[in-house]
Backbone of each chain as ProteinMPNN parsed JSONL, in Angstrom:
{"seq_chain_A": "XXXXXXXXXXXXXXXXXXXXXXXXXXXXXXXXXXXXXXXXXXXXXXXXXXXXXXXXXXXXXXXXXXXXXXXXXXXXXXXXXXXXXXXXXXXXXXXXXXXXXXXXXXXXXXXXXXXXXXXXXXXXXXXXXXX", "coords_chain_A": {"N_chain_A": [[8.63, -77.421, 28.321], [11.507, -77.678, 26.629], [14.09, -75.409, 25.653], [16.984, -74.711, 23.67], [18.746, -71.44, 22.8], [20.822, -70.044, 20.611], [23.561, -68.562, 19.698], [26.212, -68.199, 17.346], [29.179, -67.831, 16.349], [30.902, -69.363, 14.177], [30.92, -72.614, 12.223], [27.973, -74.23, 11.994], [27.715, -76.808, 13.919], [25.453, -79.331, 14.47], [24.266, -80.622, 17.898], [24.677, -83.218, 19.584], [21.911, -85.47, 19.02], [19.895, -85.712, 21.725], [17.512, -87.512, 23.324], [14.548, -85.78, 24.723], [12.543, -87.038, 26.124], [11.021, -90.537, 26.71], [8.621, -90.188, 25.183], [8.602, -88.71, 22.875], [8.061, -88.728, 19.649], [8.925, -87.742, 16.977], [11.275, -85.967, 15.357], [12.775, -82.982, 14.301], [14.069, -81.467, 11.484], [15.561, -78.616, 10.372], [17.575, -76.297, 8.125], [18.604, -73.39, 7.301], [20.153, -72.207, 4.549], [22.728, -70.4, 2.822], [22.442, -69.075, -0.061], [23.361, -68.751, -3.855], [22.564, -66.937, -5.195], [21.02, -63.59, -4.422], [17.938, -61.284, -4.772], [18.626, -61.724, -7.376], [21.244, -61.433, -7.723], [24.551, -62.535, -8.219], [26.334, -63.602, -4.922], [28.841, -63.76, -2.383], [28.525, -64.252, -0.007], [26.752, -64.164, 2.934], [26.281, -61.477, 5.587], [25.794, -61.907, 8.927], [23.88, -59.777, 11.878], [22.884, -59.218, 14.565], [20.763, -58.165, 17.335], [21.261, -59.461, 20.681], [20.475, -59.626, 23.248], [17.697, -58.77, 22.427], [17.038, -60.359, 20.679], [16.936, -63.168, 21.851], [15.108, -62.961, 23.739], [12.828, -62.098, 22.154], [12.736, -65.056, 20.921], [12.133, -66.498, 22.481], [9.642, -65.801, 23.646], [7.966, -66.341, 21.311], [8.543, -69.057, 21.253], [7.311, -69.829, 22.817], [4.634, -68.95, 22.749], [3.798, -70.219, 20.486], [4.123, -73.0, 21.146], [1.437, -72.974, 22.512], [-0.784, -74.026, 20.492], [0.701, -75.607, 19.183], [2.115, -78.214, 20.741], [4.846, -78.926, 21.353], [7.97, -80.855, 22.718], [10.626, -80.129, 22.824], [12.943, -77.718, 21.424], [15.858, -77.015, 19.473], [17.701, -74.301, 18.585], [20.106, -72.669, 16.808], [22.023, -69.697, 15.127], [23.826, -68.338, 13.232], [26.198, -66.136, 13.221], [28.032, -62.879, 11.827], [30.393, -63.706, 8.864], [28.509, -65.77, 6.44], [29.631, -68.099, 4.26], [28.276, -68.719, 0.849], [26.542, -71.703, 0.148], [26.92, -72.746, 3.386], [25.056, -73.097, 6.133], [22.604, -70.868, 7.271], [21.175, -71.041, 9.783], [20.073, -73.129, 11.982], [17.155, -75.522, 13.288], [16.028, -77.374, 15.416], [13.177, -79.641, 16.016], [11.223, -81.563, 19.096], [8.987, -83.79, 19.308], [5.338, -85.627, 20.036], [4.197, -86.456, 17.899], [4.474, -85.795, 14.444], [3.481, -83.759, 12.989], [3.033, -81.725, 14.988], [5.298, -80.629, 15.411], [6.514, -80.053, 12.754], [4.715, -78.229, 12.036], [5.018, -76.124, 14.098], [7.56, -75.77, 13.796], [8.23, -74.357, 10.932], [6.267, -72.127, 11.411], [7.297, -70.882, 13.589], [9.441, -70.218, 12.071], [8.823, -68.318, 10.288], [7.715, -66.522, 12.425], [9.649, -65.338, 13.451], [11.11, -64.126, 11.087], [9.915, -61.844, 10.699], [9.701, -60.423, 12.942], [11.941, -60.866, 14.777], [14.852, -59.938, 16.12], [17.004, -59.288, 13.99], [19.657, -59.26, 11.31], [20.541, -59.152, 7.797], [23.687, -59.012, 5.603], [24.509, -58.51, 2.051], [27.125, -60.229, 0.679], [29.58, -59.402, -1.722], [32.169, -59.732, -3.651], [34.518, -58.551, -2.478], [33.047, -56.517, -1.656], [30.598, -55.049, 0.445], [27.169, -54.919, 0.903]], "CA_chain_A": [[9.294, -77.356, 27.016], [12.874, -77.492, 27.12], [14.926, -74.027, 24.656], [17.648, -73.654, 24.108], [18.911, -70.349, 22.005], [22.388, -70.078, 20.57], [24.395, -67.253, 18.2], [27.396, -68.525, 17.297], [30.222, -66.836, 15.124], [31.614, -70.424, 13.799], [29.86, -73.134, 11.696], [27.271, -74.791, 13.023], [27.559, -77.996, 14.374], [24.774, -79.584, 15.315], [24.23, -81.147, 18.637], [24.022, -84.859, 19.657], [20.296, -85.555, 19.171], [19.232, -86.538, 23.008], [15.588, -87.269, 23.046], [13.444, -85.087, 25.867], [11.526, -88.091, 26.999], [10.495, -91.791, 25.778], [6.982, -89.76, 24.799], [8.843, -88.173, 21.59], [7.983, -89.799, 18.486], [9.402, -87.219, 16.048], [12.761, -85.002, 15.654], [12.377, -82.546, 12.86], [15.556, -80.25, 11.697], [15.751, -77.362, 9.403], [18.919, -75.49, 7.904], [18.531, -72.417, 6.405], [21.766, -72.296, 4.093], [23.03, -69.574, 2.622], [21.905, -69.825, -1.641], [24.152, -68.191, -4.434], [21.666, -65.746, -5.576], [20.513, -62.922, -3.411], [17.659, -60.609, -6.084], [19.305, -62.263, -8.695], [23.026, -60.653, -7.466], [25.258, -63.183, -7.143], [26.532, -63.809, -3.227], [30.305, -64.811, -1.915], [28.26, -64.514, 1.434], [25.942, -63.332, 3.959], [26.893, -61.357, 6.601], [24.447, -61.413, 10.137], [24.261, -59.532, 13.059], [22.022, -59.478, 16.374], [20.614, -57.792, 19.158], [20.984, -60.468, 21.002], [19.387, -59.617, 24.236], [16.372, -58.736, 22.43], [16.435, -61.413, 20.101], [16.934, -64.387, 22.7], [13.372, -63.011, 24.407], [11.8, -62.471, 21.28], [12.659, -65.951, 20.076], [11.403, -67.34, 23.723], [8.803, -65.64, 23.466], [7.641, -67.004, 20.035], [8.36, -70.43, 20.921], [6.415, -70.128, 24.233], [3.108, -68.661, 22.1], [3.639, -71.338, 19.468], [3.328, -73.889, 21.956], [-0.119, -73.745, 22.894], [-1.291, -74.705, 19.266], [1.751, -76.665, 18.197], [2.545, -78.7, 21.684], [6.611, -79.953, 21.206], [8.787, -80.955, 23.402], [12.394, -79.21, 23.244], [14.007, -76.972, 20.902], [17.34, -76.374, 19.295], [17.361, -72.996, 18.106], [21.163, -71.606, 16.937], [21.792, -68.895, 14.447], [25.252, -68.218, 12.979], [26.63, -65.079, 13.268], [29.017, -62.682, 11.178], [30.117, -63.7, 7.242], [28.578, -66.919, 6.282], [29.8, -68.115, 2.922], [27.477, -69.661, 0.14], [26.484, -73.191, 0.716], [27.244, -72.944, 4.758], [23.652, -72.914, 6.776], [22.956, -69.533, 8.939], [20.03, -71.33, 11.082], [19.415, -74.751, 12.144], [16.493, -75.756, 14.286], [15.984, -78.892, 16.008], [11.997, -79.602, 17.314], [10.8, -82.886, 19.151], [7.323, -83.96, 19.558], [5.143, -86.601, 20.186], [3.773, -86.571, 16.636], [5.126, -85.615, 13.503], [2.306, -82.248, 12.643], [2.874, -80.422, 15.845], [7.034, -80.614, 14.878], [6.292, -79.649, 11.459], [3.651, -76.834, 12.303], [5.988, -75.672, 14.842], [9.251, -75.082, 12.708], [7.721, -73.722, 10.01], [5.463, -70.803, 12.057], [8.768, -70.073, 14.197], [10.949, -69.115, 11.009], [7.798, -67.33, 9.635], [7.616, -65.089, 12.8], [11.396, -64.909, 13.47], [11.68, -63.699, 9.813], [8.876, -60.651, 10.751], [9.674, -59.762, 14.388], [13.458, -61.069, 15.847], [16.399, -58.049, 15.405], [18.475, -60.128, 12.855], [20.178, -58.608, 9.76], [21.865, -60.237, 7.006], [23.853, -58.107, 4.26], [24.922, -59.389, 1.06], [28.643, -60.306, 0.555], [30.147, -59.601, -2.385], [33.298, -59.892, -3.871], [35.054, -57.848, -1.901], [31.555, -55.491, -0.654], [29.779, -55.162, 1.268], [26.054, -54.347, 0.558]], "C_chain_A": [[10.747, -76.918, 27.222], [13.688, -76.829, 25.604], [15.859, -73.965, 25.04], [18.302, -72.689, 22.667], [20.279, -70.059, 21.447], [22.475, -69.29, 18.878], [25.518, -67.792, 18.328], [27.932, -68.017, 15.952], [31.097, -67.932, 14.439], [30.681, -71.313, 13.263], [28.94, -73.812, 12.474], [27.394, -76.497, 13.104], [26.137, -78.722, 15.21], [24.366, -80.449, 16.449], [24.285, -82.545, 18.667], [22.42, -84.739, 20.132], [20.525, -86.474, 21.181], [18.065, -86.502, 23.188], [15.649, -86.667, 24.802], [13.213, -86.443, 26.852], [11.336, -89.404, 26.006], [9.281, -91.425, 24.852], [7.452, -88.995, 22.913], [8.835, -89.499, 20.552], [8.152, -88.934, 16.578], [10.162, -85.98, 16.574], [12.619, -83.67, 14.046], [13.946, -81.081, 13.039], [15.434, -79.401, 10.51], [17.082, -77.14, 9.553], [18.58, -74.471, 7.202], [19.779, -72.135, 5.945], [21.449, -71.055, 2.896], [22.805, -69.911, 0.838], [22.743, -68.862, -2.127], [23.625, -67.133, -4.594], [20.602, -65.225, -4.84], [19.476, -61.949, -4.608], [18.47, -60.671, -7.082], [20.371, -61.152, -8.662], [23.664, -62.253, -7.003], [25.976, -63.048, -5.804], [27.84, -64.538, -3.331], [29.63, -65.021, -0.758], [27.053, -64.019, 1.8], [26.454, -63.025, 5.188], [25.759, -61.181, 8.142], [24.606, -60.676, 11.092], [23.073, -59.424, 13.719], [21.801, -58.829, 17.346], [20.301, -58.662, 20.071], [20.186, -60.604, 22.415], [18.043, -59.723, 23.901], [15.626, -60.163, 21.631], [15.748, -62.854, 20.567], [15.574, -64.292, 23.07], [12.403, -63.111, 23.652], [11.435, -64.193, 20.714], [11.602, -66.902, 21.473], [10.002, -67.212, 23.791], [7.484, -66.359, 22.427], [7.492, -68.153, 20.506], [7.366, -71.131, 22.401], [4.47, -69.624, 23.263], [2.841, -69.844, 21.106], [3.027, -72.827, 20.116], [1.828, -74.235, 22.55], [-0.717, -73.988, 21.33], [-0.558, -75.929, 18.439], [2.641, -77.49, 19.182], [3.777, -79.362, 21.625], [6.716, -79.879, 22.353], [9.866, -80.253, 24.003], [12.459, -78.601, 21.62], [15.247, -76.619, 20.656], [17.091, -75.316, 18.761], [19.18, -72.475, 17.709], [20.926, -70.794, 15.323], [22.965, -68.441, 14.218], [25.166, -66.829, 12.501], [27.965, -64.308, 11.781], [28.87, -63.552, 9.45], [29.95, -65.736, 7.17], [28.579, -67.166, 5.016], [28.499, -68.721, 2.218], [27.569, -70.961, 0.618], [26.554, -73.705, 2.213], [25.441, -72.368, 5.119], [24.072, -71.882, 7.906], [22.005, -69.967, 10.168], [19.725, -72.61, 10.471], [18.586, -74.787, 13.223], [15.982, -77.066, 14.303], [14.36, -78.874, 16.521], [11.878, -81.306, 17.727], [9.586, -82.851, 19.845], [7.174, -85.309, 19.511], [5.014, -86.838, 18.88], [4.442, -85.285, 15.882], [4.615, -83.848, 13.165], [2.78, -81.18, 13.739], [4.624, -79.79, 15.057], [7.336, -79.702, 13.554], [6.039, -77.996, 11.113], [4.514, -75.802, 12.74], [7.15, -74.777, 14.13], [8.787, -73.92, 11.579], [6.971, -72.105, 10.558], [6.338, -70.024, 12.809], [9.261, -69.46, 13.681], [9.89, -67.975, 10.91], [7.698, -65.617, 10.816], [9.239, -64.804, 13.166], [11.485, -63.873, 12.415], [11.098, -62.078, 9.712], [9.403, -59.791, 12.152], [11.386, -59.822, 15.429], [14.524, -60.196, 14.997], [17.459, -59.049, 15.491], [18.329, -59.436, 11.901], [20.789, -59.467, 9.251], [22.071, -58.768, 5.817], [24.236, -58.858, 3.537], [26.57, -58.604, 1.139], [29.109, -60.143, -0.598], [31.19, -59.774, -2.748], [34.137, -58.428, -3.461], [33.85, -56.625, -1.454], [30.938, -56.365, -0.659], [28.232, -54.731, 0.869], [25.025, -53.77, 1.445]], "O_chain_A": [[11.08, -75.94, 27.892], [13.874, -77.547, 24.622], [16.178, -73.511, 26.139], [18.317, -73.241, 21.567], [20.966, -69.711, 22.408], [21.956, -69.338, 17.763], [25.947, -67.922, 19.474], [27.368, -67.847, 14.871], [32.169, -67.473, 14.045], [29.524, -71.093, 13.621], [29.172, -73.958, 13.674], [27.082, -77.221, 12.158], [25.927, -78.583, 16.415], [23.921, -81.457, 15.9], [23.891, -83.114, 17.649], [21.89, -84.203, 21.105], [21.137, -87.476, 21.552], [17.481, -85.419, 23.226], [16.412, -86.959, 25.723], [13.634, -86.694, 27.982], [11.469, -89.344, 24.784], [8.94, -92.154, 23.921], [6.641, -88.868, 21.996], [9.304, -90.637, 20.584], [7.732, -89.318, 15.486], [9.981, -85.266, 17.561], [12.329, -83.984, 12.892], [14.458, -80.35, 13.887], [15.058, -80.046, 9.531], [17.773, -77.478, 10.514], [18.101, -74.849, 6.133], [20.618, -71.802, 6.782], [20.402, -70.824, 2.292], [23.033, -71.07, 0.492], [23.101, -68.007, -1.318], [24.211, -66.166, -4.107], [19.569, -65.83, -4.553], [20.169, -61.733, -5.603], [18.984, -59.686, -7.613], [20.381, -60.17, -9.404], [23.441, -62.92, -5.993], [26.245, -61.852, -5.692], [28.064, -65.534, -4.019], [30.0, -66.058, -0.207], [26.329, -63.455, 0.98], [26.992, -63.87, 5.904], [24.996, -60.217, 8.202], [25.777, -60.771, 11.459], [22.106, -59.658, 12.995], [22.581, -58.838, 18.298], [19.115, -58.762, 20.386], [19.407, -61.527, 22.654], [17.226, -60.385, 24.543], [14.545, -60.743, 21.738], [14.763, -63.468, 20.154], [14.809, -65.234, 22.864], [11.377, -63.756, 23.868], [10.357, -64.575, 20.259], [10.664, -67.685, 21.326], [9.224, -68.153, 23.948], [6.378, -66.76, 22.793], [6.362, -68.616, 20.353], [6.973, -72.234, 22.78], [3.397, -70.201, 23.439], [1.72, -70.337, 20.988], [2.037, -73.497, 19.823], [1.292, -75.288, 22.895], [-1.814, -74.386, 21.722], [-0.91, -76.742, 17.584], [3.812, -77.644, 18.833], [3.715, -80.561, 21.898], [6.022, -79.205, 23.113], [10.053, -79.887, 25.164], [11.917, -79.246, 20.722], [15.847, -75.939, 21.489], [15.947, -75.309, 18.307], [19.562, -71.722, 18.605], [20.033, -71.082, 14.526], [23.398, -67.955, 15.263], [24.376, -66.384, 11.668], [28.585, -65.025, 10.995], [27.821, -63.912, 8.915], [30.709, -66.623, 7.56], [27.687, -66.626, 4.361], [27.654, -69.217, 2.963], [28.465, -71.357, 1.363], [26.31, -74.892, 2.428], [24.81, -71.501, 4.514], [24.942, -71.798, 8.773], [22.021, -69.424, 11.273], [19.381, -73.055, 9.376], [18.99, -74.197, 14.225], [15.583, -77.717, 13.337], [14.153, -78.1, 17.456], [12.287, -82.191, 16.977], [9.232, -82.085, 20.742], [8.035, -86.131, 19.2], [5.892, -87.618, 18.51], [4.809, -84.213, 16.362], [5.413, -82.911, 13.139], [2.901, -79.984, 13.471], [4.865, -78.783, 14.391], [8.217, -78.851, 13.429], [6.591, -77.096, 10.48], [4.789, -74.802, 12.078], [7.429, -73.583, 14.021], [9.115, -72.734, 11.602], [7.265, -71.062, 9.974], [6.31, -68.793, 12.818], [9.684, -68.368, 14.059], [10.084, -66.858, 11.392], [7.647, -64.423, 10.522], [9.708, -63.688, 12.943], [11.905, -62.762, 12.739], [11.571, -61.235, 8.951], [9.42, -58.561, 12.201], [11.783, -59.122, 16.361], [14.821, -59.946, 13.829], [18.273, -59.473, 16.312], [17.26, -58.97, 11.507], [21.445, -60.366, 9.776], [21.27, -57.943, 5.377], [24.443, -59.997, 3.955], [27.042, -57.495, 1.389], [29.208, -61.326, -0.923], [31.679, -60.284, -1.739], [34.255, -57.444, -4.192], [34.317, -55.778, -0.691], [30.673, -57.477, -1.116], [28.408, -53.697, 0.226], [24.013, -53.257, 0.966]]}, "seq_chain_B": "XXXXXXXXXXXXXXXXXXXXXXXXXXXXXXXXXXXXXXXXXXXXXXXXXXXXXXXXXXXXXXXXXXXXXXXXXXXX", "coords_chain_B": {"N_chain_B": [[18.011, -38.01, 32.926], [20.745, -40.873, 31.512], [20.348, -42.808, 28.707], [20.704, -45.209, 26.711], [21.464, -45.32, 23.441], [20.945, -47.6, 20.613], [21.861, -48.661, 17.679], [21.111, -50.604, 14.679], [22.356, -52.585, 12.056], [21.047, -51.072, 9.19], [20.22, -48.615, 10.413], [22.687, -47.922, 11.748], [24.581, -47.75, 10.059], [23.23, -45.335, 8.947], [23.391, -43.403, 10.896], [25.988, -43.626, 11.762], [27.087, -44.579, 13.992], [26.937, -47.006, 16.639], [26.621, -47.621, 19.426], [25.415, -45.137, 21.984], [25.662, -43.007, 24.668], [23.264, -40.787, 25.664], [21.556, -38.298, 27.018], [18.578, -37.992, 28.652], [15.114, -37.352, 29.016], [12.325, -38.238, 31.061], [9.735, -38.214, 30.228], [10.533, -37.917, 27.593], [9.504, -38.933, 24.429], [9.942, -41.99, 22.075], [9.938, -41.136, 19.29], [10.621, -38.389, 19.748], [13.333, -38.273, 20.978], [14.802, -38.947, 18.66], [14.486, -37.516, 16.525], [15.88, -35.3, 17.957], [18.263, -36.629, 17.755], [18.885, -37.253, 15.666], [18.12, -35.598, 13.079], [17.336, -36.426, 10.467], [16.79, -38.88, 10.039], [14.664, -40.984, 8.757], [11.646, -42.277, 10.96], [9.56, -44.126, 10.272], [10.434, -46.025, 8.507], [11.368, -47.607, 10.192], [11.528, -50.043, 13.011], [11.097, -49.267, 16.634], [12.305, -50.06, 19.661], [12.413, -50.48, 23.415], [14.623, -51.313, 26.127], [14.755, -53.766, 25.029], [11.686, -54.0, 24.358], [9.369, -54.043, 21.827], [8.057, -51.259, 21.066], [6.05, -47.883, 20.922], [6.231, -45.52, 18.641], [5.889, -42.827, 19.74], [4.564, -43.175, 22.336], [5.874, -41.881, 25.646], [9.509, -42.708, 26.888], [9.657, -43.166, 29.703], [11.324, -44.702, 32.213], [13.262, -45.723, 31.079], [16.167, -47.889, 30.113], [17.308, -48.41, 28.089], [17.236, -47.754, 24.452], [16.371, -48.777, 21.106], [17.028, -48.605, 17.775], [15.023, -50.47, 15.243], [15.887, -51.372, 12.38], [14.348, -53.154, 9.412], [14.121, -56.335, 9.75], [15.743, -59.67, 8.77], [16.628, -62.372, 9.787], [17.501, -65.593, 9.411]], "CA_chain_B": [[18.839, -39.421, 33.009], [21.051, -41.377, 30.806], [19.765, -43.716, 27.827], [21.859, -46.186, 25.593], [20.886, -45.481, 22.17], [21.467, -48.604, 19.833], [21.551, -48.559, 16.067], [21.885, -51.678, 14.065], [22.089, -52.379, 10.586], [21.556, -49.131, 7.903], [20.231, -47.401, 11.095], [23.924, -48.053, 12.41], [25.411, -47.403, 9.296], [23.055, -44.13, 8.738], [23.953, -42.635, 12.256], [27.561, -43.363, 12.025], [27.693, -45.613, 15.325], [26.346, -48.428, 17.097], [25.79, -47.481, 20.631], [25.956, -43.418, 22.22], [24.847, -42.59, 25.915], [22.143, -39.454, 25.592], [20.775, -37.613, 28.342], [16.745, -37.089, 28.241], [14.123, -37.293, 30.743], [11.007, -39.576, 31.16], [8.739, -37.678, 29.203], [10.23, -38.05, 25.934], [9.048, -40.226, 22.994], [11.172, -42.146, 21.01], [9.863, -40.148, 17.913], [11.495, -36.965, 19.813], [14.865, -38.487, 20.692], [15.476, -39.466, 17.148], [14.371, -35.937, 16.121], [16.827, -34.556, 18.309], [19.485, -36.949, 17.542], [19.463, -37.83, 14.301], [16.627, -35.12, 12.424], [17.223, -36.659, 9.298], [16.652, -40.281, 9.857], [12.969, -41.203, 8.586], [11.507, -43.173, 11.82], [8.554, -44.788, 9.144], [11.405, -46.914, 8.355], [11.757, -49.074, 11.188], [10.717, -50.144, 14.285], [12.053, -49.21, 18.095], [12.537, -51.236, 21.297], [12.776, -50.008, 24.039], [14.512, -52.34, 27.08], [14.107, -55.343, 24.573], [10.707, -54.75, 23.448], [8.9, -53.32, 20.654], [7.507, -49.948, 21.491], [5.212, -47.355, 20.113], [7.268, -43.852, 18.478], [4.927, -41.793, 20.634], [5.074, -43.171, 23.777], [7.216, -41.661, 26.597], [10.158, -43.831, 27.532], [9.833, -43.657, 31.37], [12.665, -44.929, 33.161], [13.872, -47.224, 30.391], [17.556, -47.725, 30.158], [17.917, -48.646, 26.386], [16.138, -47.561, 23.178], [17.69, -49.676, 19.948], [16.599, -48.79, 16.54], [15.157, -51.577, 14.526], [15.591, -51.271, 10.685], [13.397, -54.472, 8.675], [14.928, -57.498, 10.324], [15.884, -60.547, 7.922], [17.575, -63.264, 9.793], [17.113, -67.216, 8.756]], "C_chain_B": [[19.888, -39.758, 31.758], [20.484, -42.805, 30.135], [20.883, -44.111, 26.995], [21.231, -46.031, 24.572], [21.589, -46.524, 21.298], [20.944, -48.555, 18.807], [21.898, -49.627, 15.649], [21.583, -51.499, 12.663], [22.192, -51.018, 9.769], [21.019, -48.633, 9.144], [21.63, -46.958, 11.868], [24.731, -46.872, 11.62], [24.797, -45.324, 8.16], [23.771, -42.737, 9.821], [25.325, -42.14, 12.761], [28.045, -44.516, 12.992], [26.535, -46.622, 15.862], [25.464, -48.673, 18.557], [26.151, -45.843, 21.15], [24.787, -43.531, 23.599], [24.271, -41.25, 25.285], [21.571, -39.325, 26.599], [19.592, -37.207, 27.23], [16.102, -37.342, 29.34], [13.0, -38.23, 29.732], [10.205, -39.283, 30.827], [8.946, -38.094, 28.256], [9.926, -39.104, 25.362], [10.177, -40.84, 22.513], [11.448, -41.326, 19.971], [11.277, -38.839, 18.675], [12.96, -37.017, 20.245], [15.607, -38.917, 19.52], [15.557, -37.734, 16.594], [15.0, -34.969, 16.693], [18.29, -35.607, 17.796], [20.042, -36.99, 16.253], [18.139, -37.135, 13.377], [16.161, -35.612, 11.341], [17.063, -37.97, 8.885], [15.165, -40.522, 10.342], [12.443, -42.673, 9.844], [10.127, -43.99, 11.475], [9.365, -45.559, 8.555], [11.707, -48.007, 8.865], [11.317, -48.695, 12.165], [11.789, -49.455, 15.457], [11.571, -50.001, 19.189], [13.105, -50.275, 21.88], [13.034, -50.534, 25.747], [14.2, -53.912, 26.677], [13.073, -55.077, 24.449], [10.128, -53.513, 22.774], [7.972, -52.075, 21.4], [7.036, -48.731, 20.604], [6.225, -45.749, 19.948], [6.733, -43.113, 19.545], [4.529, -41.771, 21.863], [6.53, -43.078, 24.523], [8.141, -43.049, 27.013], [10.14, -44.024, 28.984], [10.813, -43.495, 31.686], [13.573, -45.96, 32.324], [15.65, -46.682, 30.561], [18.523, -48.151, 29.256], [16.699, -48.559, 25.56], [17.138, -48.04, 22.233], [16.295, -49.118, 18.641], [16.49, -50.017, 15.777], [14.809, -51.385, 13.568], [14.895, -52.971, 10.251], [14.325, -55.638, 8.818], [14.388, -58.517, 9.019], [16.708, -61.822, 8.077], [16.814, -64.128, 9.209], [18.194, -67.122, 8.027]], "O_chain_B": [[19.909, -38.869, 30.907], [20.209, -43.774, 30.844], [21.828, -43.393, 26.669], [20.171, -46.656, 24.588], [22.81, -46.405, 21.196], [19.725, -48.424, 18.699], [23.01, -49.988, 16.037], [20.862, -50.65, 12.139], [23.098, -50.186, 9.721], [21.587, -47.541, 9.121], [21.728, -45.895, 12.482], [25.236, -45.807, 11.974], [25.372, -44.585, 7.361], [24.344, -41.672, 9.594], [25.758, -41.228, 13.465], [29.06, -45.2, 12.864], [25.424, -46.825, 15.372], [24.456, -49.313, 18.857], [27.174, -45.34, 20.686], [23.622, -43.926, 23.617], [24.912, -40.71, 24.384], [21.025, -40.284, 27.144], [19.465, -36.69, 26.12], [16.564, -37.519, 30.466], [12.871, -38.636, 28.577], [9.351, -40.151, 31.003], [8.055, -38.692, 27.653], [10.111, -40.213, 25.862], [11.283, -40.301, 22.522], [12.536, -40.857, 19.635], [12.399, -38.568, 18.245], [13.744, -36.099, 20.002], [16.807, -39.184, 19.462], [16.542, -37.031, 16.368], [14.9, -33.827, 16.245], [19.327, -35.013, 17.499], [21.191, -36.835, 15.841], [17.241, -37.876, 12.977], [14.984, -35.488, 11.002], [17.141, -38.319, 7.708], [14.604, -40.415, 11.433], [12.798, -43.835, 9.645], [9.578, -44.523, 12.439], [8.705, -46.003, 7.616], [12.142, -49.051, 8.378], [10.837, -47.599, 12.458], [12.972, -49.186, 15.249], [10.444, -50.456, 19.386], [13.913, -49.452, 21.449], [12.157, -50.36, 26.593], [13.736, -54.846, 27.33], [12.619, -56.206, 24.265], [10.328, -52.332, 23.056], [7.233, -52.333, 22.35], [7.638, -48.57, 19.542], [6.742, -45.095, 20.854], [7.596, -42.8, 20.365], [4.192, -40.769, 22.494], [7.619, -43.626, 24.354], [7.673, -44.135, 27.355], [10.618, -45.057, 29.452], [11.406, -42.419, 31.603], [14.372, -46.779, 32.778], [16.159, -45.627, 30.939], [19.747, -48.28, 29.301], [15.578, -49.028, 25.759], [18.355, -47.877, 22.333], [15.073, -49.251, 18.695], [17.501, -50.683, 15.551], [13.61, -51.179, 13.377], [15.128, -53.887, 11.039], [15.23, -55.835, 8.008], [13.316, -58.445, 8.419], [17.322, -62.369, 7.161], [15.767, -63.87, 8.615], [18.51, -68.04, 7.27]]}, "name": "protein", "num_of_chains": 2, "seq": "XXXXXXXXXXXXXXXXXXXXXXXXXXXXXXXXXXXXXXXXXXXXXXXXXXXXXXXXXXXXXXXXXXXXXXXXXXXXXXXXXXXXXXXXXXXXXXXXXXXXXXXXXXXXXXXXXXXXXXXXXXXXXXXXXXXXXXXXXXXXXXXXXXXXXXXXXXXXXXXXXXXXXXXXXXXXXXXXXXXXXXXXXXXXXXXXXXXXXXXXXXXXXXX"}
């Protein structure tokens, strides 16, 4: 299974799709984008930050346990750092699989434990605070 | 020895700072280096790592060579 892990402090761009292998027969992408309303507060932003040593292992970790029930291919994994405005995405993930379910399964069970277990913060941005 | 204590998030912004060398020895707990460092910061709050990984308040750190406070993580 081919990861790779990326924090970046600039928008995200996402890669040129290069398939794994001829054996992939689905690409599946998520964005998690930044929404106006944080507990019904409006948001100029979100701001993130990272332990990124720990996070990188936790996330490897994750996507190495996920794999034996949800067999993909490769992984994009980045995660935008620092103040990301409304409407700009803080996490995009890329999976490829042979079939469509594992891809699916996959993405979805990743954010779920990311969202429980990987040392990420976000604060809310406001107009001029911080929260 | 010396330990890297790392605070992120409100445990950052409770503590004051981000990272602080501390001398302790290989007995102590996490619980009891918080309780000497910081008495007033509730450790039923959040988790600790210790060396990158999640670790129990009450076990000794050993020989580790970083303990990081982790307040209720929320990336995506």
């Amino acid at each position: 299974m081919e990861t790779s892990i990326l924090f970046i402090e600039t928008e995200i761009v996402p890669p040129p799709i290069t398939l794994p292998s001829r054996e992939i027969g689905a690409c599946v992408e998520f964005y998690g984008i930044v929404r106006e309303l944080e507990n019904e507060q409006p948001l100029k932003a979100l701001e993130y930050s990272v332990y990124e040593p720990m996070a990188s292992q936790q996330l490897a970790r994750i996507f190495d346990d996920l794999s034996a029930p949800h067999p993909v291919r490769a992984i994009v994994f980045i995660h935008r750092l620092g103040v990301v405005p409304v409407g700009e995405a803080s996490l995009f993930i890329r999976i490829f699989s042979a079939h469509r379910s594992e891809a699916l399964a996959f993405c979805s069970a990743a954010i779920d434990r990311m969202k429980r277990h990987v040392p990420i913060w976000k604060r809310a941005v406001l107009d001029r605070v911080r929260v | 020895m010396l330990l890297t204590l790392l605070a992120f998030s409100i445990a950052q912004d409770q503590l004051g700072f981000r990272e602080r060398e501390i001398e302790c020895n290989t007995t102590e707990t996490p619980r009891a280096i918080l309780a000497r460092i910081a008495p007033t910061l509730d450790p039923t709050s959040m988790r600790v790592a210790v060396d990158c990984e999640y670790h129990d308040w009450d076990t000794p750190i050993g020989t580790a060579r970083e303990l990081a406070l982790i307040p209720p993580v929320s990336g995506g």
